[in-house]
Backbone as CSV, one residue per row, in Angstrom:
resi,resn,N_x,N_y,N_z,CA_x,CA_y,CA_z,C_x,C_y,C_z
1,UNK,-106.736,81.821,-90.253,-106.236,80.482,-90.522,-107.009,79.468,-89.674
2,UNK,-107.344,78.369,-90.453,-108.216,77.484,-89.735,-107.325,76.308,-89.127
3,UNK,-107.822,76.439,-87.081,-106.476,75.658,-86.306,-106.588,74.361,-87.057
4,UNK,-105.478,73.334,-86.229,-104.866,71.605,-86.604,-106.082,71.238,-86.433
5,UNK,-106.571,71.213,-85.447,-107.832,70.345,-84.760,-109.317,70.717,-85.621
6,UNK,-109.640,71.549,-86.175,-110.658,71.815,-87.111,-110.113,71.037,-88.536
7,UNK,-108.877,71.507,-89.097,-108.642,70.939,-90.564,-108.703,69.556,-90.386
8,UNK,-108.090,69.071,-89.458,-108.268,67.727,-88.943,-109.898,67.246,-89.279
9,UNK,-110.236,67.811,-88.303,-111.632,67.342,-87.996,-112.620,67.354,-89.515
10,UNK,-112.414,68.407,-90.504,-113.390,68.753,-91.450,-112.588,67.855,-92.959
11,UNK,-111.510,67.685,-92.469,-110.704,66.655,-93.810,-111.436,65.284,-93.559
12,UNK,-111.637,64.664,-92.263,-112.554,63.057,-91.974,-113.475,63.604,-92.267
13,UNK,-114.382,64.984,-92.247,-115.771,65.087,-92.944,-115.749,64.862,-94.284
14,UNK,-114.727,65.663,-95.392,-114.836,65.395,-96.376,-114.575,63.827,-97.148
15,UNK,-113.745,62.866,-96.074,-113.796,61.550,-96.369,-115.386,61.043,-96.345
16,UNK,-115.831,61.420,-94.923,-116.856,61.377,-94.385,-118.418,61.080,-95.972
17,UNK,-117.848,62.328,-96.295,-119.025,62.512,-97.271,-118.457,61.776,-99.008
18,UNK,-117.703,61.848,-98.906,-117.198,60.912,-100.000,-117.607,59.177,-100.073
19,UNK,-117.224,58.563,-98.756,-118.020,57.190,-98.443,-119.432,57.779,-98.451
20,UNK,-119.975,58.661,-98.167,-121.394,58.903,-98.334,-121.987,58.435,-99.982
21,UNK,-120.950,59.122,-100.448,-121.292,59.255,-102.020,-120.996,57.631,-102.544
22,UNK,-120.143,56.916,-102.226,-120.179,55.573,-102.690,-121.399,54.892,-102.259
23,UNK,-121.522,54.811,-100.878,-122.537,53.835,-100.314,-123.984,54.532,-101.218
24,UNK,-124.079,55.602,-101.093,-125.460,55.812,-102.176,-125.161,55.395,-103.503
25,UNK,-124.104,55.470,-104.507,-123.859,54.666,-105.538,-124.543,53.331,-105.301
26,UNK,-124.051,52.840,-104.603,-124.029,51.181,-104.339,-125.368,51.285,-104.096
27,UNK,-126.255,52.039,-103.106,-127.191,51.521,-102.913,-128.390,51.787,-104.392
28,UNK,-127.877,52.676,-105.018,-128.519,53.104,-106.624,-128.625,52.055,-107.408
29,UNK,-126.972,51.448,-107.575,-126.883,49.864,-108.563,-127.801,48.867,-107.612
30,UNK,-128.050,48.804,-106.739,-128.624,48.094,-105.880,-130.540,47.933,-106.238
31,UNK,-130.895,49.080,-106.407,-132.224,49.659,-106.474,-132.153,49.428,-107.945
32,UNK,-131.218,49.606,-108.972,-131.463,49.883,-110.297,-132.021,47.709,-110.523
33,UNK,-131.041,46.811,-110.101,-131.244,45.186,-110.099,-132.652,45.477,-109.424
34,UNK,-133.039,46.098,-108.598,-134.377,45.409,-108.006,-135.415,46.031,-108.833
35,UNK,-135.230,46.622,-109.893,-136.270,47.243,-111.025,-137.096,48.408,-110.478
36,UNK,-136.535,49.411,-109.375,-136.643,50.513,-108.946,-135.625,51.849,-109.487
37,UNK,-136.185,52.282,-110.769,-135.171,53.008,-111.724,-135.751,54.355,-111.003
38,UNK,-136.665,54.961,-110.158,-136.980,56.508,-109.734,-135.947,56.039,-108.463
39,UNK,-136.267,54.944,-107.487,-135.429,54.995,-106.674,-133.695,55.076,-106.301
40,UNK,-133.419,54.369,-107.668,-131.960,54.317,-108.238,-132.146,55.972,-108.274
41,UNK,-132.447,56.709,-108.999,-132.154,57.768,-109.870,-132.181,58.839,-108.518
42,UNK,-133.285,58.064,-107.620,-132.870,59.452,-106.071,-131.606,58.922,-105.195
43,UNK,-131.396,57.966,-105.573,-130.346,57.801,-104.303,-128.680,58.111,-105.450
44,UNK,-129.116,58.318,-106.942,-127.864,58.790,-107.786,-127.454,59.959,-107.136
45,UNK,-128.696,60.865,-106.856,-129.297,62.132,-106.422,-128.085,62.431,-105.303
46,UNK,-128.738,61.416,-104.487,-128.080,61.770,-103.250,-126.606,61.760,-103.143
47,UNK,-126.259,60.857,-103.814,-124.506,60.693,-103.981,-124.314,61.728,-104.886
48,UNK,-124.341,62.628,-105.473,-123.964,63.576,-106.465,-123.953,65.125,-105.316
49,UNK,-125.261,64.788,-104.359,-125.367,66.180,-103.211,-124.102,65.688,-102.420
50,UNK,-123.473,64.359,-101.727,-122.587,64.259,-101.060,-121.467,64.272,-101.504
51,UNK,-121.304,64.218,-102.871,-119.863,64.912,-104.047,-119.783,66.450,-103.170
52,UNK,-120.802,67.006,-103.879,-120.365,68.260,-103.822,-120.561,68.503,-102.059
53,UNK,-120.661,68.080,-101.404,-120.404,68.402,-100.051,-119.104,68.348,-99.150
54,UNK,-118.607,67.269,-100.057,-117.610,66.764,-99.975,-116.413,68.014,-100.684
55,UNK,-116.472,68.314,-101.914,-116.081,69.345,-102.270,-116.623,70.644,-101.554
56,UNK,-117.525,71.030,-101.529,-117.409,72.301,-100.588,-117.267,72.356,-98.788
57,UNK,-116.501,71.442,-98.377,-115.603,71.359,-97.509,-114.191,71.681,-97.610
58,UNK,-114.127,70.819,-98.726,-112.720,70.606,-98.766,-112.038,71.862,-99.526
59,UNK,-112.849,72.941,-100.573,-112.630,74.263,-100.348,-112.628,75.059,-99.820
60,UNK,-113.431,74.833,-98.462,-113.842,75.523,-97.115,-112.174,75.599,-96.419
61,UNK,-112.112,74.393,-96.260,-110.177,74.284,-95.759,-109.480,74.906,-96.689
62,UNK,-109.164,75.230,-97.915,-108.399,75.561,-98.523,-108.768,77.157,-98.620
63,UNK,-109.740,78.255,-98.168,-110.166,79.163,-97.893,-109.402,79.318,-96.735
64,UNK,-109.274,79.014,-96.079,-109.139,79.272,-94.430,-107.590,78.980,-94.451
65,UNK,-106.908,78.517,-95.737,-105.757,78.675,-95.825,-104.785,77.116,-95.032
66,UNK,-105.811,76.244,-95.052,-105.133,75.228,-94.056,-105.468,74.438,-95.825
67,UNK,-104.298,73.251,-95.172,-104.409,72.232,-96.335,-104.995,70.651,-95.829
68,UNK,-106.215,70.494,-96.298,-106.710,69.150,-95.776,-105.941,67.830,-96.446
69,UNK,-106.372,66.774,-95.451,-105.317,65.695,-95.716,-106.226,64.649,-95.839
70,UNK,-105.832,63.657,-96.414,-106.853,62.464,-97.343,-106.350,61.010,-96.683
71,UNK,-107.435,60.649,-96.570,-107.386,58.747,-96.561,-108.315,58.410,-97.196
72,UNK,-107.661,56.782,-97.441,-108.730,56.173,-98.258,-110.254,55.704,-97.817
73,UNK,-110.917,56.084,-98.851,-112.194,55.586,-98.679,-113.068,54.432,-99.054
74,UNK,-113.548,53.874,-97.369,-114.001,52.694,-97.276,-114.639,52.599,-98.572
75,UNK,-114.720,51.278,-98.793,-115.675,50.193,-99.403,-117.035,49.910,-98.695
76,UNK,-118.174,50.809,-99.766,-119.346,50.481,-98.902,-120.190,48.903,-99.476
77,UNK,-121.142,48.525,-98.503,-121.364,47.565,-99.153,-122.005,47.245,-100.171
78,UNK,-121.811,45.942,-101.052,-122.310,45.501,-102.429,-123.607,45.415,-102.437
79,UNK,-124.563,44.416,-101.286,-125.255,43.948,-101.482,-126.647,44.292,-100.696
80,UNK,-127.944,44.355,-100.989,-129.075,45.129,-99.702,-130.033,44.121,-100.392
81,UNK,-130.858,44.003,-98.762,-131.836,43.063,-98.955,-133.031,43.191,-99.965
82,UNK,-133.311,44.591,-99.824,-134.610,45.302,-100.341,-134.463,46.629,-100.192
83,UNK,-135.344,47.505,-101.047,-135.837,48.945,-100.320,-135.630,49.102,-99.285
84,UNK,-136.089,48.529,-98.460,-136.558,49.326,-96.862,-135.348,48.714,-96.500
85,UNK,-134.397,47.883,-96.530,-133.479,47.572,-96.112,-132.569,48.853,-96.555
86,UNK,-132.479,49.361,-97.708,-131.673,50.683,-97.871,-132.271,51.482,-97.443
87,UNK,-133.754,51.809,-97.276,-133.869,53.627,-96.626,-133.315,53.122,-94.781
88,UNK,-133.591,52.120,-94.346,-133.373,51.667,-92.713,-131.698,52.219,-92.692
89,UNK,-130.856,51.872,-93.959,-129.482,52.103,-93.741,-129.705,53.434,-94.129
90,UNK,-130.029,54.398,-95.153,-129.932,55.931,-95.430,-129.961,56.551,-94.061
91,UNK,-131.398,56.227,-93.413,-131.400,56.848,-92.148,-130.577,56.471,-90.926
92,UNK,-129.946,55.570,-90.960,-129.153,54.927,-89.886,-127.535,55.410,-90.257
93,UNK,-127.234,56.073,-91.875,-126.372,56.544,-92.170,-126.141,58.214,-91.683
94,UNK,-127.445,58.673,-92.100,-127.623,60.173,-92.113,-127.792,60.643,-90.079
95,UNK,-127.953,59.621,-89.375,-127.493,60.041,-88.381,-126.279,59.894,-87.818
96,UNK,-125.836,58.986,-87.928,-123.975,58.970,-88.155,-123.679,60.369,-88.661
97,UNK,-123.967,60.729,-89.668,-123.148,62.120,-90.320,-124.108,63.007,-89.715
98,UNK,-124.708,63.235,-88.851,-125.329,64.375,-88.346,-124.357,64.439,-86.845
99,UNK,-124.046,63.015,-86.162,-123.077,63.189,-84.612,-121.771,63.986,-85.213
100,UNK,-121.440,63.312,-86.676,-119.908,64.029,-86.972,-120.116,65.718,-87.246
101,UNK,-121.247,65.925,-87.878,-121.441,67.407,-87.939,-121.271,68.319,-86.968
102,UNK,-122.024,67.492,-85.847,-122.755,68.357,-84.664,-121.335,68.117,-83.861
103,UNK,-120.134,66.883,-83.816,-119.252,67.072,-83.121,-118.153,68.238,-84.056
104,UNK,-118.252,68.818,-85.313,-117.529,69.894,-85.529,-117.524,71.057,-85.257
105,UNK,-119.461,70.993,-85.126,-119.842,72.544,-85.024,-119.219,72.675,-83.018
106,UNK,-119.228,71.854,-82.329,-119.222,72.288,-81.027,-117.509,71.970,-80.959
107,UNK,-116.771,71.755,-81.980,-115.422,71.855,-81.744,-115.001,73.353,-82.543
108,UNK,-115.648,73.732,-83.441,-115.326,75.085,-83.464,-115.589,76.075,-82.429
109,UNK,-117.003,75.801,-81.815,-117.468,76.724,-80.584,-116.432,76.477,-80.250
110,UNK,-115.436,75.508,-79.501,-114.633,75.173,-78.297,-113.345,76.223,-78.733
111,UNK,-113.161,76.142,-80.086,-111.756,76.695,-80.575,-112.203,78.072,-80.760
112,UNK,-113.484,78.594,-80.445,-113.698,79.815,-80.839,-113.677,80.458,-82.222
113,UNK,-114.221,79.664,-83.273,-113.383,79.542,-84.629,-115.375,79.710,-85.201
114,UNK,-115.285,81.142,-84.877,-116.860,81.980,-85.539,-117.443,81.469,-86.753
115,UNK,-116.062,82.143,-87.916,-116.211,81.270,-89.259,-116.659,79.802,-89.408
116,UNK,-115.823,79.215,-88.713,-116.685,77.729,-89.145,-117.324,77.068,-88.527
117,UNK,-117.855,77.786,-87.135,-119.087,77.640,-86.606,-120.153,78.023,-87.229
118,UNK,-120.275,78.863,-87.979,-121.328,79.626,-89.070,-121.564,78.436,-90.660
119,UNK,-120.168,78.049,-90.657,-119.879,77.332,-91.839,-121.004,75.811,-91.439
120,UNK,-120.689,75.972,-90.455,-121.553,74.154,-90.185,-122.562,73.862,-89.528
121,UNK,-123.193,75.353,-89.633,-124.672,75.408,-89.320,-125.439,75.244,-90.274
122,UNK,-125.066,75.534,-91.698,-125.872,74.592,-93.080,-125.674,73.469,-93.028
123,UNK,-124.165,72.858,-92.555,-124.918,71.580,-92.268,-125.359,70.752,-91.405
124,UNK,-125.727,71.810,-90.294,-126.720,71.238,-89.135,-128.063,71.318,-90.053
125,UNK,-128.281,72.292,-90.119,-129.400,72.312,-91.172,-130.330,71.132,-92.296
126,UNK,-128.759,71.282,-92.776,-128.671,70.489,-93.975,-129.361,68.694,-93.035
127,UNK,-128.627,68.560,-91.809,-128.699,67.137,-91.576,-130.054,66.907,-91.186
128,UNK,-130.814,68.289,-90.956,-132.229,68.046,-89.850,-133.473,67.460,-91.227
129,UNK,-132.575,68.068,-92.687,-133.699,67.689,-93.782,-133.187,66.177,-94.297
130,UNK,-132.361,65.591,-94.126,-131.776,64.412,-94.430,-132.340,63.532,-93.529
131,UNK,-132.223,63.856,-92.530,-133.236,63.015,-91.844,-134.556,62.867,-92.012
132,UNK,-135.042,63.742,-92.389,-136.727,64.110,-92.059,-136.695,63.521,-93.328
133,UNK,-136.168,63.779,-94.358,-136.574,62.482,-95.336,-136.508,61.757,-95.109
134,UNK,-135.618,60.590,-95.101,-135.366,59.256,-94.716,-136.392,58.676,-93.905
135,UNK,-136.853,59.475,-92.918,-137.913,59.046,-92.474,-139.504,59.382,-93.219
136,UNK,-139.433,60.179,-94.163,-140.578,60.225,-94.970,-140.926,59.057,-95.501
137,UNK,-139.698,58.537,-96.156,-139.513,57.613,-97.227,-139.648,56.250,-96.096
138,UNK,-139.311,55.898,-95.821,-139.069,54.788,-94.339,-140.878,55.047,-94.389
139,UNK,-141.701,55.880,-93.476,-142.997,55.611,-93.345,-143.383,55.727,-94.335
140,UNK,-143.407,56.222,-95.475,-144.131,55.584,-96.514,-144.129,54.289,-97.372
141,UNK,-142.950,53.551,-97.371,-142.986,52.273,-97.473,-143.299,51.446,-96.904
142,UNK,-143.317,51.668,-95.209,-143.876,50.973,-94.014,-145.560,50.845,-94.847
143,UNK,-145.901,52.093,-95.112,-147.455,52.144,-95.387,-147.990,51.172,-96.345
144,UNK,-146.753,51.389,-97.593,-147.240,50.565,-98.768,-147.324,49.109,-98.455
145,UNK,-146.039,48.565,-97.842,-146.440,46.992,-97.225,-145.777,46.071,-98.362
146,UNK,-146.630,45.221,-99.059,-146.071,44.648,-99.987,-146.875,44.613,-101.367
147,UNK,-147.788,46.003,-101.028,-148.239,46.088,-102.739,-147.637,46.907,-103.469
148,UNK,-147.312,45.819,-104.624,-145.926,46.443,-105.704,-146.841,48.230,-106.731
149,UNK,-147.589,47.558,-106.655,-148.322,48.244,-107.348,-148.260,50.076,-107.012
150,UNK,-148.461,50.009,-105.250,-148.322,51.194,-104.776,-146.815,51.768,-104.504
151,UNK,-145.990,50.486,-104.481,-144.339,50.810,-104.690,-144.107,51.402,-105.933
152,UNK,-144.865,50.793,-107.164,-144.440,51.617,-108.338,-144.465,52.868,-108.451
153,UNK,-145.624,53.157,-108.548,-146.101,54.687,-108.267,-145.145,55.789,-107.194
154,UNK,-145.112,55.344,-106.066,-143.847,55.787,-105.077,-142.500,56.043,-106.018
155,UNK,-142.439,54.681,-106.468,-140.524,54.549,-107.288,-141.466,55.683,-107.865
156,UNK,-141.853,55.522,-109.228,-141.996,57.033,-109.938,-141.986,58.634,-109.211
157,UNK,-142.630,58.391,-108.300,-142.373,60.347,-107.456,-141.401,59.585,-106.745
158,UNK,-140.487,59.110,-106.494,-139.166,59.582,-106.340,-137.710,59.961,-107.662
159,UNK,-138.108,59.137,-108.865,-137.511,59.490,-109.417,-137.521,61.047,-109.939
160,UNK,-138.595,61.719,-109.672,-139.045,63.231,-110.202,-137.690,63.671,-109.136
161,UNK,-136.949,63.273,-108.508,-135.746,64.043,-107.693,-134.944,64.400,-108.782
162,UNK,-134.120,65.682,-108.911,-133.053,66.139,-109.919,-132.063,66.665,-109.338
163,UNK,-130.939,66.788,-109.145,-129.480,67.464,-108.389,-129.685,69.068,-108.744
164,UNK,-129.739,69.574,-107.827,-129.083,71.177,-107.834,-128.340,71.331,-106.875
165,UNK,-127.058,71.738,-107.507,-125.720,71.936,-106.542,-126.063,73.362,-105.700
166,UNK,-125.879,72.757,-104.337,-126.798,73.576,-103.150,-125.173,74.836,-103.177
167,UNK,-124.297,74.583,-104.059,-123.164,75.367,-103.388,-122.830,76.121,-105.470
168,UNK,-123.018,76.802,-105.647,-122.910,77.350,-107.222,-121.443,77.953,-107.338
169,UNK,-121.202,77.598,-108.386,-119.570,77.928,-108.802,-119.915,79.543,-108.368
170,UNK,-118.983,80.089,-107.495,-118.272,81.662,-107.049,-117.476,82.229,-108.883
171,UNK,-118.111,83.672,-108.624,-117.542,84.413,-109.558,-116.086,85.482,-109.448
């Protein structure tokens, strides 16, 4: 049985990743007005990986036999200056959710709780490639500057991103 202080802790993750999944919405409709349809279509991407993260948490608690508990989820914001104004927030987001990760995984160490110390080492994992993008994307727009021309091309290899649910329906 997974203790108070973990279900606790991994129910604000699954909020956690749910505002994840809006604010990338928002920042998608955001990208889709600025006539960046590959960039819209990766950051759809990304909110569809923080669905299901969000869900395979929140089955993670219901495995472990504890029942997670819900609040509402913020309102992210409407409006972004530009591109680089959203990857500056992706990455300024994705380390936020890497302190909440890294403060679960060392609250299971504390509770001695093996299972979901094991459980949230994919997404230590998971956070070290979220970052390392964000910053891909961040220096490569730094590079491009303000020729649209080489932004286009960019928007296009990012839209080549497609969702595969990192967690596959159990038989």
């Amino acid at each position: 049985m997974l203790g108070e202080k973990l279900t606790k802790a991994l129910s604000e993750q699954v909020n956690a990743e749910y505002y994840s999944a809006y604010l990338y919405l928002a920042m998608s409709a955001a990208a889709d007005k600025f006539g960046l349809k590959g960039v819209s279509s990766w950051l759809f991407v990304q909110a569809q990986e923080e669905m299901a993260h969000g869900t395979h948490i929140y089955q993670y608690i219901l495995e472990r036999g504890a029942t997670p508990s819900f609040a509402a989820i913020e309102q992210p914001p409407a409006s972004f200056a530009d591109v680089n104004v959203i990857f500056e927030m992706v990455l300024s987001h994705e380390q936020k959710v890497t302190q909440s990760i890294n403060a679960i995984a060392t609250l299971a160490m504390q509770e001695s709780d093996h299972a979901c110390y094991q459980f949230m080492m994919w997404y230590v994992d998971e956070q070290v490639e979220e970052e390392a993008s964000a910053m891909d994307i961040l220096d490569r727009l730094r590079l491009i500057g303000n020729d649209k021309g080489h932004l286009l091309t960019f928007d296009n290899e990012l839209g080549a991103r497609v969702f595969v649910n990192p967690f596959p329906a159990k038989k």
